[in-house]
N, C-alpha and C positions, 0 to 999 in steps of 0.2 A: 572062263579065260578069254581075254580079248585076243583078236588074230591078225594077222597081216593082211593087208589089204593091198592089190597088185592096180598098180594103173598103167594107160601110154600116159606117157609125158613128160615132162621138165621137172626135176627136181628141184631146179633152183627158182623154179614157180609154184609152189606148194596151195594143192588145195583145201578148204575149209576151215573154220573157222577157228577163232582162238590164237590162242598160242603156240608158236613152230618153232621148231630145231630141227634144220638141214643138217643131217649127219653123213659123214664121209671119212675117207681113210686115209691118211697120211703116212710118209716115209720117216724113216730115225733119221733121216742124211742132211735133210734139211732143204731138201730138193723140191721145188713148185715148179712145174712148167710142162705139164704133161697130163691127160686125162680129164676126170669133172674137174679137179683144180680150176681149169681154164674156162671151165663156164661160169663157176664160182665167182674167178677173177674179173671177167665180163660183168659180171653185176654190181658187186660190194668189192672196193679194193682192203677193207680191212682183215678180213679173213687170213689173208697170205703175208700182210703185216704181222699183223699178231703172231703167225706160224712162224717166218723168219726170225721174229726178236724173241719169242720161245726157245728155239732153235741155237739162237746167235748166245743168248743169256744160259743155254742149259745147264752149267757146271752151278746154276743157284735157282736151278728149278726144279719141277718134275717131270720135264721133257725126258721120257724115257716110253718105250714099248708098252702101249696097254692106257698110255695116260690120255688125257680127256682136254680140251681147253675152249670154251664155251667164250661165243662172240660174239657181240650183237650188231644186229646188222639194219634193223628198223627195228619199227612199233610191233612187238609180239615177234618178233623173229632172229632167233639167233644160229650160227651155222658151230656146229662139234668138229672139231678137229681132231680127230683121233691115230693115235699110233698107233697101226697094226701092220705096217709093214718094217721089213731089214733090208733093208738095201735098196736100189730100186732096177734092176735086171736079175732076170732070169736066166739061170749058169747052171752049171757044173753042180753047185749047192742048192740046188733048186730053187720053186718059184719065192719071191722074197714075200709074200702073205706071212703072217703068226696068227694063226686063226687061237693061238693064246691069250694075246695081246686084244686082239677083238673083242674077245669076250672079257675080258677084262674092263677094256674100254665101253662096252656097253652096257655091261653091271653097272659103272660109275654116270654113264647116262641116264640111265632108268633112274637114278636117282634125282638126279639133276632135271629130269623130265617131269617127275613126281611134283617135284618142288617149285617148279616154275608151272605146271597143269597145261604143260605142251606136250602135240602131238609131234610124232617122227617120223620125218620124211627120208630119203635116202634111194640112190641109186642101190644097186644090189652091190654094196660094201665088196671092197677086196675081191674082185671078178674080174676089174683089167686089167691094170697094170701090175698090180699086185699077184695077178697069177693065181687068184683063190675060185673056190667053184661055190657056186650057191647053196649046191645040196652040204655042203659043211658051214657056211655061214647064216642058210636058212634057220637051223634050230638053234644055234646063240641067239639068234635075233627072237625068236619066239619064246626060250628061258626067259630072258638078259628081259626083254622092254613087254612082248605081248602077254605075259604069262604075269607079270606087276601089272595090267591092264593100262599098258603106256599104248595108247594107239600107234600102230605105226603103217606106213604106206611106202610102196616102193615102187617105185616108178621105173620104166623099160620106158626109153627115151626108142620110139620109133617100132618097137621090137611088137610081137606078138604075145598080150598077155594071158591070152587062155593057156597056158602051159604050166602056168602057178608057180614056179617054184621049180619047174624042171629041168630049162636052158639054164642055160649060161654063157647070155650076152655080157657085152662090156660094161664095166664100170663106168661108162663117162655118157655124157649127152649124143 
């Protein structure tokens, strides 16, 4: 079984070769303007197009919790937009994560990774603003894409990686 691989650094600068998918978490609300979104947004402006007219269009799509929409953003590189969160604050009804939805979302990745023969990049999913903790979105990520032997790497933007898997830094750059 292939395994995750921890780096410092920028997800939205992804190491090695071949073919990439930047994967990341998005809200059902339709909301961009907060977290990796915005480093995302700094690089490629299509990404947050496509999420908005997803968004905007959803009564005739599959813009719904769990769902997936692959975007390309250069040669060999596409960013996942994925639904795994409800709402985007954390209340009363706690943190808005659906670490359901996540894994759901990354079933349909690993597919989609399969078929294109890209690796997966990604901040630690659903950790900032979403309110999710790693040690629950660690093993999705290791079912869902490293256990299909989809590579994947996740990147701690500044953080300390020898900890593997054990904090739980923010989701964003």
């Amino acid at each position: 079984m292939s395994q995750i691989t921890y780096v410092r650094g920028d997800a939205t600068a992804p190491s090695g070769e071949g073919v990439k998918v930047i994967a990341h978490v998005c809200n059902d609300t339709g909301g961009w303007g907060r977290g990796f979104v915005l480093a995302l947004s700094r690089r490629w402006p299509e990404p947050e197009k496509a999420y908005r007219a997803w968004h905007r269009d959803r009564a005739g799509n599959d813009f719904a919790l769990g769902a997936v929409q692959l975007v390309e953003v250069g040669h060999h590189l596409w960013v996942a937009n994925m639904i795994g969160q409800h709402g985007i604050r954390t209340g009363g009804k706690g943190a808005p994560v659906r670490y359901e939805a996540i894994d759901t979302a990354l079933d349909t990745l690993a597919g989609k990774a399969l078929e294109l023969g890209a690796s997966v990049h990604m901040p630690r999913i659903g950790c900032g603003l979403a309110g999710g903790t790693w040690s629950r979105v660690e093993p999705l990520t290791a079912r869902r894409l490293a256990a299909r032997r989809v590579p994947v790497t996740v990147y701690d933007h500044g953080e300390d990686t020898s900890r593997q898997g054990r904090g739980e830094p923010r989701d964003r750059p």
